[in-house]
Z-matrix of the N, CA and C atoms (Angstrom, degrees):
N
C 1 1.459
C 2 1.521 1 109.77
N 3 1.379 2 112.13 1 144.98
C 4 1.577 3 117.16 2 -177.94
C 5 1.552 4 108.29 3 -91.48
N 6 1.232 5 116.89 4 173.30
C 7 2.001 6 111.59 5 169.91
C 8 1.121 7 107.10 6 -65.44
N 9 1.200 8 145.89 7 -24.65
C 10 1.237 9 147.36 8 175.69
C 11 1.327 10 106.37 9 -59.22
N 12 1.755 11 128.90 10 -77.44
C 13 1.598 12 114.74 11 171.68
C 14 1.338 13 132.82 12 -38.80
N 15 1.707 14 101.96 13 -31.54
C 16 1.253 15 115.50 14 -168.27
C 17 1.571 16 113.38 15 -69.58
N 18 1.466 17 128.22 16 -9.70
C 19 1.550 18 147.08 17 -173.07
C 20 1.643 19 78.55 18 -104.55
N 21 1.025 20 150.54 19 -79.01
C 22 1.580 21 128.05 20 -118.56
C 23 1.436 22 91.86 21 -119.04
N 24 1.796 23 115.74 22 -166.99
C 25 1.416 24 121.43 23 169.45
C 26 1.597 25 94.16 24 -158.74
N 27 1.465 26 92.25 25 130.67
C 28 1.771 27 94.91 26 172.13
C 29 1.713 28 125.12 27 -74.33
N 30 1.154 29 83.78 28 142.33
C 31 1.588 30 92.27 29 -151.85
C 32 1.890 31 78.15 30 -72.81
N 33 1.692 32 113.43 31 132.44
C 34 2.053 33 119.98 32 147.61
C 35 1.248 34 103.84 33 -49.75
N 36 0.717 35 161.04 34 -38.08
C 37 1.708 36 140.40 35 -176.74
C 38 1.372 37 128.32 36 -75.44
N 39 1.215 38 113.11 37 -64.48
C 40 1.454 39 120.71 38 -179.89
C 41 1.618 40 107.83 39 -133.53
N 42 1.361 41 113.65 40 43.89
C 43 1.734 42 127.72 41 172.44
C 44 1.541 43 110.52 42 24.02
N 45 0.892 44 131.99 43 -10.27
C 46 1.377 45 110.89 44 162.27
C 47 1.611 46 130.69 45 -32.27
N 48 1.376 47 105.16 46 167.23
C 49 2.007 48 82.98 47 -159.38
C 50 1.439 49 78.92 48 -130.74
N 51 1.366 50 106.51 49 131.85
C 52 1.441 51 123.04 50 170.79
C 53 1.347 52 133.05 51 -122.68
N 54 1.282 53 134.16 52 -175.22
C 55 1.328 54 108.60 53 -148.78
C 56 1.682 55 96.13 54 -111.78
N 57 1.232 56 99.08 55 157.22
C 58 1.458 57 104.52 56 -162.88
C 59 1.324 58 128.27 57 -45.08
N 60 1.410 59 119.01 58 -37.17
C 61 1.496 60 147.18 59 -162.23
C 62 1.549 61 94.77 60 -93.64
N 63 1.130 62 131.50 61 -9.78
C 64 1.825 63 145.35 62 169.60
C 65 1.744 64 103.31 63 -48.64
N 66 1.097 65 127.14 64 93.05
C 67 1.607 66 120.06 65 157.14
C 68 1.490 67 99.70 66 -51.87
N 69 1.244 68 131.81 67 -58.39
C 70 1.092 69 128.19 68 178.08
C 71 1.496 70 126.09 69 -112.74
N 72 1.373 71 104.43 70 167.04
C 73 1.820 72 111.46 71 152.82
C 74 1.165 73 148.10 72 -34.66
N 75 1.499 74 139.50 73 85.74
C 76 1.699 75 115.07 74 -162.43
C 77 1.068 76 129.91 75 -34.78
N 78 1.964 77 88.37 76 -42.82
C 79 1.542 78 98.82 77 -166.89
C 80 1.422 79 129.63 78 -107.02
N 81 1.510 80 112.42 79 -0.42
C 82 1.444 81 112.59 80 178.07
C 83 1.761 82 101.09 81 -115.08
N 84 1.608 83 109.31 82 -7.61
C 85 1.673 84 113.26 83 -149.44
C 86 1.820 85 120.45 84 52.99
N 87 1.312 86 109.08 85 26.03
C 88 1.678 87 110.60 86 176.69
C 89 1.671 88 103.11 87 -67.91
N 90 1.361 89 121.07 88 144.58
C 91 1.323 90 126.98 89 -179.98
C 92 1.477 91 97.41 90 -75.43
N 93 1.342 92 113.24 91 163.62
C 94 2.054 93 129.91 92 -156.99
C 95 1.591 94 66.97 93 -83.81
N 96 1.762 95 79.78 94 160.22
C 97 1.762 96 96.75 95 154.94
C 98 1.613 97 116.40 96 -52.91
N 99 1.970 98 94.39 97 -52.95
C 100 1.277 99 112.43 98 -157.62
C 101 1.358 100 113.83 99 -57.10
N 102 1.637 101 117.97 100 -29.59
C 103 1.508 102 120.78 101 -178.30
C 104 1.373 103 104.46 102 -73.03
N 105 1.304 104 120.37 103 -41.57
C 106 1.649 105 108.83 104 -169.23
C 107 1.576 106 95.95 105 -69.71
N 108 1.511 107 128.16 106 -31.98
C 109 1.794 108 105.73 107 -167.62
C 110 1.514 109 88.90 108 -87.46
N 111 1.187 110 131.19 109 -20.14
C 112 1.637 111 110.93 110 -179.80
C 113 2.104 112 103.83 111 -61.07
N 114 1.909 113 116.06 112 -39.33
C 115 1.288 114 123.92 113 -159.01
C 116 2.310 115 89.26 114 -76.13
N 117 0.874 116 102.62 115 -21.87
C 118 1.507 117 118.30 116 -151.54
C 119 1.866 118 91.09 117 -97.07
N 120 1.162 119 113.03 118 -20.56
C 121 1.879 120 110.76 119 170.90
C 122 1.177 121 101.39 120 -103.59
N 123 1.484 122 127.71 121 -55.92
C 124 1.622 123 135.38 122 163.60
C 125 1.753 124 89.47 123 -31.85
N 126 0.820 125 135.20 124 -96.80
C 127 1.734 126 139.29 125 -161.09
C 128 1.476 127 94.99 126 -31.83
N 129 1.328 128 152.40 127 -73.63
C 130 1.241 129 156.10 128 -152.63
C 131 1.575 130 86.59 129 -78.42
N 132 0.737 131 146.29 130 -75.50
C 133 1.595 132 127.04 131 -167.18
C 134 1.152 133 121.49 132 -32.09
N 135 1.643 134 111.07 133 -55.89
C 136 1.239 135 120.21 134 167.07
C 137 1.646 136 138.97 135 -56.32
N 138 1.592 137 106.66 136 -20.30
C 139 1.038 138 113.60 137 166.96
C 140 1.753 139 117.85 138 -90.18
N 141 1.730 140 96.97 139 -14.19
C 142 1.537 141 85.90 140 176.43
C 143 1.494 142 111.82 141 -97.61
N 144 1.159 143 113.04 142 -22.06
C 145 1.724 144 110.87 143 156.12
C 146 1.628 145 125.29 144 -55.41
N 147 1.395 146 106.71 145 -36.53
C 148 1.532 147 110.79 146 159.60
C 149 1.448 148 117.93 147 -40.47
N 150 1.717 149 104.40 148 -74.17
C 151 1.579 150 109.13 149 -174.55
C 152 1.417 151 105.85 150 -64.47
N 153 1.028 152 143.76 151 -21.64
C 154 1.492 153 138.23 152 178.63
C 155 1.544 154 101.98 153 -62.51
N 156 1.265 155 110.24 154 -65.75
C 157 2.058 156 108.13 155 171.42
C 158 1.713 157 98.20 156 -58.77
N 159 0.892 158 158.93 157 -53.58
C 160 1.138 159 133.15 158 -151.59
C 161 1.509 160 100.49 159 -75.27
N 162 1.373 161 132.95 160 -42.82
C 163 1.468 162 125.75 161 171.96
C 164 1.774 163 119.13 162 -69.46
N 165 1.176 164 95.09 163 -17.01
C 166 1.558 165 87.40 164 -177.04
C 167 1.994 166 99.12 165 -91.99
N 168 1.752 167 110.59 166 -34.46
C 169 1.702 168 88.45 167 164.77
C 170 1.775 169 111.79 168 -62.27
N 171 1.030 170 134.50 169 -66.43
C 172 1.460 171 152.76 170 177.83
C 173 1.533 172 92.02 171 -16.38
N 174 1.717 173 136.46 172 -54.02
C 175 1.428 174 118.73 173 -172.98
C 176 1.386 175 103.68 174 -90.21
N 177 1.526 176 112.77 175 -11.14
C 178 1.997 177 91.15 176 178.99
C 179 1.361 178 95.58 177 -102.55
N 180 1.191 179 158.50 178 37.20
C 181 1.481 180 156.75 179 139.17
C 182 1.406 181 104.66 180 -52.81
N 183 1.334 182 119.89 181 119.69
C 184 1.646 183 126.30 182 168.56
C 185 1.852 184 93.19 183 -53.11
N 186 1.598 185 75.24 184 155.14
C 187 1.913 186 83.67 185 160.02
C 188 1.307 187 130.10 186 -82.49
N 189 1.312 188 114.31 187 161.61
C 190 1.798 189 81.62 188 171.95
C 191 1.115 190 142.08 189 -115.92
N 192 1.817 191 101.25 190 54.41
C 193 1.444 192 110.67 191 161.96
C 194 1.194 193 120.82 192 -61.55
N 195 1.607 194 138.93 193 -2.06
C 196 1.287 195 131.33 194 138.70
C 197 1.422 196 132.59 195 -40.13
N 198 1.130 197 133.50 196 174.07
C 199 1.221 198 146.48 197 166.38
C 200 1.340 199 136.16 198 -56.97
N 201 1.318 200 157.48 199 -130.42
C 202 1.331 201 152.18 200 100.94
C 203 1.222 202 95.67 201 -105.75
N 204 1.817 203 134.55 202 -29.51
C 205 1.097 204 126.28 203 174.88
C 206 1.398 205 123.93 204 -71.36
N 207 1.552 206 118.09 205 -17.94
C 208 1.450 207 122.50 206 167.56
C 209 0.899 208 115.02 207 -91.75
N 210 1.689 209 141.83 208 -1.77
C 211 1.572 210 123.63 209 154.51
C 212 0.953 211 105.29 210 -101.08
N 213 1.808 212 147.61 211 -5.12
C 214 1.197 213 126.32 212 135.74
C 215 1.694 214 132.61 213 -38.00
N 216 1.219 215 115.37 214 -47.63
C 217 1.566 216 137.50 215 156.81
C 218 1.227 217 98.85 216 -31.97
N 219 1.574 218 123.75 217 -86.34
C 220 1.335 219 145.58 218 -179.66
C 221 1.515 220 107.78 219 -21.70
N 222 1.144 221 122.55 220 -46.61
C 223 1.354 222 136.44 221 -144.28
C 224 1.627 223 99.30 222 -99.28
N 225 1.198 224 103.35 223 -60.16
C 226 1.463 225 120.37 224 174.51
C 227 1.544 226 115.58 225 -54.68
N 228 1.331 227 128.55 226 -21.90
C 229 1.476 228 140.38 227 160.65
C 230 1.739 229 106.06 228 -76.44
N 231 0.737 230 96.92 229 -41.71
C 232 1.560 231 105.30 230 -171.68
C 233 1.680 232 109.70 231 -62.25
N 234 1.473 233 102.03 232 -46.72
C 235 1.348 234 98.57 233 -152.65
C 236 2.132 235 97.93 234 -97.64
N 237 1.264 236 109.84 235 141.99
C 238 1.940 237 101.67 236 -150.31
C 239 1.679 238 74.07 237 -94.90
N 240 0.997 239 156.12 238 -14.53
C 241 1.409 240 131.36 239 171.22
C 242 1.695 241 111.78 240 -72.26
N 243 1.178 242 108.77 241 -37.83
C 244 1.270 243 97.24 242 161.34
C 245 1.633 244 118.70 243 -81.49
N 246 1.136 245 143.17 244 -5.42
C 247 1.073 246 152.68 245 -176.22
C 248 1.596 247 93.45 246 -77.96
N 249 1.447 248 119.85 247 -48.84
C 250 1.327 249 136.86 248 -149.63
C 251 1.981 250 98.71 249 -70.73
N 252 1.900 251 104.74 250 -37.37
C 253 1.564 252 109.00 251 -139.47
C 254 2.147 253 68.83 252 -90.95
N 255 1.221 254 94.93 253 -51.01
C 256 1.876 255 73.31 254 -174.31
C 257 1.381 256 136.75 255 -54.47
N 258 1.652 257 109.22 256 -3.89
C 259 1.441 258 103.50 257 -160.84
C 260 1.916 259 81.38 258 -96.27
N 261 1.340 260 107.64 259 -19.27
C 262 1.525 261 113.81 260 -168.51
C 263 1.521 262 105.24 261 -69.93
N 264 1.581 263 92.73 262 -49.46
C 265 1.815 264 89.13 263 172.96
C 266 1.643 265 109.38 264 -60.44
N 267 1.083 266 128.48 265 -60.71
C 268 1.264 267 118.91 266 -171.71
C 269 1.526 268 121.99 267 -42.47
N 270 1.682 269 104.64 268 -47.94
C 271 1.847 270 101.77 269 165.77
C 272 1.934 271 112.67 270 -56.33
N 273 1.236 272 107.16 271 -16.12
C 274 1.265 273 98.84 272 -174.64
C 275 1.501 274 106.62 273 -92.74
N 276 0.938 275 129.62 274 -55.40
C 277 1.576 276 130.94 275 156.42
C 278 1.778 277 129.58 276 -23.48
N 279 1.405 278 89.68 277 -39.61
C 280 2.075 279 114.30 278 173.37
C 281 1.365 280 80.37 279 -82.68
N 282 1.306 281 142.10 280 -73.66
C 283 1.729 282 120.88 281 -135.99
C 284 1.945 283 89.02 282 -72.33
N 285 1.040 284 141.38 283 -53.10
C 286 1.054 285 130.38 284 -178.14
C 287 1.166 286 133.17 285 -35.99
N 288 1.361 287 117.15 286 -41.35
C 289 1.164 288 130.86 287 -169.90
C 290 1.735 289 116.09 288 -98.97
N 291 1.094 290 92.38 289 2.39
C 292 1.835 291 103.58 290 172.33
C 293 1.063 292 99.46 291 -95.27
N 294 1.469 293 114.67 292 132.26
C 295 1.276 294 144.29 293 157.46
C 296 1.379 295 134.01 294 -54.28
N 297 1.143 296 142.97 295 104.44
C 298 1.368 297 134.11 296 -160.19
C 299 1.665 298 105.37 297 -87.90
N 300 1.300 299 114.57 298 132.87
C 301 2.014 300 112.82 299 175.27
C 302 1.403 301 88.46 300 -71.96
N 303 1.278 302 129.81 301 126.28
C 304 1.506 303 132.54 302 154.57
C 305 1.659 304 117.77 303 -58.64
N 306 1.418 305 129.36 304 146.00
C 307 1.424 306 123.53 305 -151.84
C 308 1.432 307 102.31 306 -102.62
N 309 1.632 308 114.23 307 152.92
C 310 1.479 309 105.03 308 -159.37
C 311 2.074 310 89.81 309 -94.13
């Protein structure tokens, strides 16, 4: 290739030669080669980073010789709004159940 190719890329459609830094065609607006294999490696990365998390959650998933009632538990510790509504019930359960001295 000469410096001349080496600046532009001919456009597949209607060969015009455009300049390198061109997402597109002047003259037809066809997308660069280079953007579709840059969108076309970007796409495969992303799909192989996908399957990489989906196999790496898939082997750290407990089994489920647990419960449904012990990862409800689990869950319910975990999460501070529910952490928040039980400690509320419990003050509400204590104030009820206290006895007031009636005043002389």
């Amino acid at each position: 290739m000469d410096a001349a190719t080496d600046d532009n890329w001919a456009c597949p459609e209607c060969t015009l030669l455009n300049k390198l830094l061109a997402e597109a065609c002047e003259a037809c607006g066809a997308t660069s080669p280079l953007v579709l294999a840059a969108l076309a490696a970007q796409s495969e990365s992303t799909e192989r980073e996908r399957k990489d998390s989906e196999e790496s959650n898939a082997s750290s998933r407990p089994s489920r010789g647990s419960s449904m009632d012990e990862d409800y538990k689990k869950a319910v510790d975990l999460d501070p709004w529910s952490q928040a509504e039980d400690e509320w019930a419990r003050v509400e359960a204590t104030q009820a159940t206290k006895t007031t001295k009636p005043r002389k």
